[in-house]
N, C-alpha and C positions, 0 to 999 in steps of 0.2 A: 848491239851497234846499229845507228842507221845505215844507211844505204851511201849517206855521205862521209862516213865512218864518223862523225862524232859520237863520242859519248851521250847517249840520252837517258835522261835521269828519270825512276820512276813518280808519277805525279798520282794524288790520289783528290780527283776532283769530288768537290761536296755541292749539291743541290739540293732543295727545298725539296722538292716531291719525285719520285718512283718516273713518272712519265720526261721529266727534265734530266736527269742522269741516266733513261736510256737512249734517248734522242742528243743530246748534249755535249759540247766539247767546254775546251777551257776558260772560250769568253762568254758560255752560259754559266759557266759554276758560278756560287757564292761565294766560293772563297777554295782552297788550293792548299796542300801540300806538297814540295818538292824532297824526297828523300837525300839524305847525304852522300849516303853513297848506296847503288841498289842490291838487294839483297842476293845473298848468295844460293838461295833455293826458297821455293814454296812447296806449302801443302794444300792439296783438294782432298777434302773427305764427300766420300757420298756413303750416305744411310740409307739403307731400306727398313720400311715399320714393318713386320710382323707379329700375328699372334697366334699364339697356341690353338691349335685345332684342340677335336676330338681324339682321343687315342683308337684306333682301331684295335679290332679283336687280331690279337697274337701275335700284334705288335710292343715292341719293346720302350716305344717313347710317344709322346705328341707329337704330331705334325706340325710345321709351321704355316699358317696360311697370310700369305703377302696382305698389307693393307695399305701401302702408297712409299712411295718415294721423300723423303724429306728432300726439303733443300739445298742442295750442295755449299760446303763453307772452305773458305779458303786462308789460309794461316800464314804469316811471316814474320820475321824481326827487323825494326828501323834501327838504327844506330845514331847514338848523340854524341859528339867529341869538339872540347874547346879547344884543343890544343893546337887545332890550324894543320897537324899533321896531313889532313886527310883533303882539303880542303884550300889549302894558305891561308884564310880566314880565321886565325886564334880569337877567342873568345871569352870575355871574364868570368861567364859560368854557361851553362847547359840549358840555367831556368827558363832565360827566354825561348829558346829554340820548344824544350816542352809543355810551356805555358801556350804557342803555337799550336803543337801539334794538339792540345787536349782541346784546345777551343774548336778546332778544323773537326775532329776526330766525334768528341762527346756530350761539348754543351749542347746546354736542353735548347732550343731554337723558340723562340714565345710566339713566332706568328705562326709557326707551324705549330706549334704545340708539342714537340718531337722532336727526337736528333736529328740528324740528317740522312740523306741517301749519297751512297756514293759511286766513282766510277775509277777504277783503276787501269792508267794509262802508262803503257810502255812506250817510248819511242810512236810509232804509228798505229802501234795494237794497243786494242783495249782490253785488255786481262780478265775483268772482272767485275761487276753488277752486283749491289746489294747494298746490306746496314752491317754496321761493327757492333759485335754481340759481348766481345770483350776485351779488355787491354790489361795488359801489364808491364809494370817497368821496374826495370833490374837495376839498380844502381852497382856500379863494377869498378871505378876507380875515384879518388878522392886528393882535395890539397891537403896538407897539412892541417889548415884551419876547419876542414870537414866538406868543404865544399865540393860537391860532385863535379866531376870533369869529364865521365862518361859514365854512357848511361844506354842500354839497349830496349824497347819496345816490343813486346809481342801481342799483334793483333789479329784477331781473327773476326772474320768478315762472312755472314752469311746471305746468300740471293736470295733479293726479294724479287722474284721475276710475278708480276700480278697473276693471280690466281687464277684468271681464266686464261693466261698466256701457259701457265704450267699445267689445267687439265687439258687443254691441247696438244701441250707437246707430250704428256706421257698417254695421253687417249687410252684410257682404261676405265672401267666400273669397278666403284669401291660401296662396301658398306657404311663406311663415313660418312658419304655425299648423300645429301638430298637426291634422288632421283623420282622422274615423272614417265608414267608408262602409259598407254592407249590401250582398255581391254580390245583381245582380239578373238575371234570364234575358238572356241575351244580351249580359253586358256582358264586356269585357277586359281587361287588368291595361295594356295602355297605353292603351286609350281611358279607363279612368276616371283614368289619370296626366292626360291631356290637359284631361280636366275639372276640377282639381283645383290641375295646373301650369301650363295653357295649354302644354303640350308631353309628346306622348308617350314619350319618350326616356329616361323616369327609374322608367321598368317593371321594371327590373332591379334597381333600389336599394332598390325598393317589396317586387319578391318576395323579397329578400334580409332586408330587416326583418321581414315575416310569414312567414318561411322558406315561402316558395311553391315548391315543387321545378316546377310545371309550370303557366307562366303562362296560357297558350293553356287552360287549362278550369279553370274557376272555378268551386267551387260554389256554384249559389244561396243565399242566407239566411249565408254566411260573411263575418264582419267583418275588413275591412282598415283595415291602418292604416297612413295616410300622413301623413310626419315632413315637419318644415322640411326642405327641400332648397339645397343649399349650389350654386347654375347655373352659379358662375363656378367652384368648382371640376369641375363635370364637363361643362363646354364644351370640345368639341372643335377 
């Protein structure tokens, strides 16, 4: 409920691009969803990627070793009803209403080349940021003649928050990532793998990308660069 007590109905605004749907309200969207009536609960998953360490000695299993955060996805069900019960609005069928929501929701967009980005708006809160990864729809009641008369939606939506706004906020070093290092006095081509990998071992994959002929002397002030590393293929 606002503040003024009305009822505010969830809206889920569509935009052309990621930087418009996070700056954006509703007389920027392209076009608008208004739910029927709003949902009775959501879900937030968050994932973390891990993979299998090494097994230590006299240890019973692999370790897991963290390798980033996936993008958090958020899940709910819209509801369709012609029957005016919900609404006063009876209606001769559902098709308009989810011929709407799939054009709002899934069509391909030709200028953009792409679906859309969206922004889900409560009342004065903004819920949620990102693209729809998937829907489905249940058909649940029907006329005589076959014609659906209700119909429920389940969509799940994951955050597209841009990529350099997301290694920001989780501010970590991954083996994934490209990273760029500055030789420093003292330092070695697999102690700074080990810093980098959590394992010195991939010193050689390292000098072979910055064609290092001679790993053991490194010059000061010289920029390496260290690539995704593929562990499972060069585990021995």
């Amino acid at each position: 409920m606002a503040a003024s007590g009305k009822l505010e109905k969830m809206l889920i605004l569509a935009f052309s691009d990621s930087e418009k749907a996070e700056n954006g309200g509703l007389a920027d969207a392209d076009d608008s969803f208004e739910v029927l009536i709003n949902p009775e609960s959501y879900t937030l998953d968050y994932k973390l990627k891990f993979s299998e360490g090494g097994q230590g000695q006299g240890t019973s299993g692999q370790q897991l070793k963290y390798e980033y955060t996936e993008p958090e996805e958020i899940s709910f069900e819209f509801l369709f009803d012609n029957t005016g019960i919900i609404d006063g609005k009876p209606r001769d069928s559902i098709a308009d209403d989810i011929r709407k929501f799939k054009q709002v929701l899934i069509e391909y967009q030709g200028d953009a080349h792409e679906p859309r980005h969206f922004k889900l708006v409560w009342g004065e809160n903004s819920i949620f940021k990102g693209r729809v990864t998937e829907v489905s729809l249940t058909y649940k009641m029907f006329s005589p003649d076959g014609t659906p008369i209700r119909a429920t939606a389940k969509v799940t939506f994951k955050s597209s928050i841009e990529e350099q706004k997301r290694a920001a906020q989780e501010n970590r070093s991954s083996p994934d990532l490209t990273h760029v290092r500055t030789v420093k006095e003292g330092d070695t081509l697999p102690l700074m793998c080990h810093r980098i990998y959590g394992d010195s071992r991939y010193y050689m994959q390292v000098a072979a990308v910055n064609g290092i002929d001679n790993f053991r002397d490194l010059v000061p002030g010289t920029t390496v660069f260290f690539p995704p590393i593929d562990k499972t293929a060069t585990k021995k």
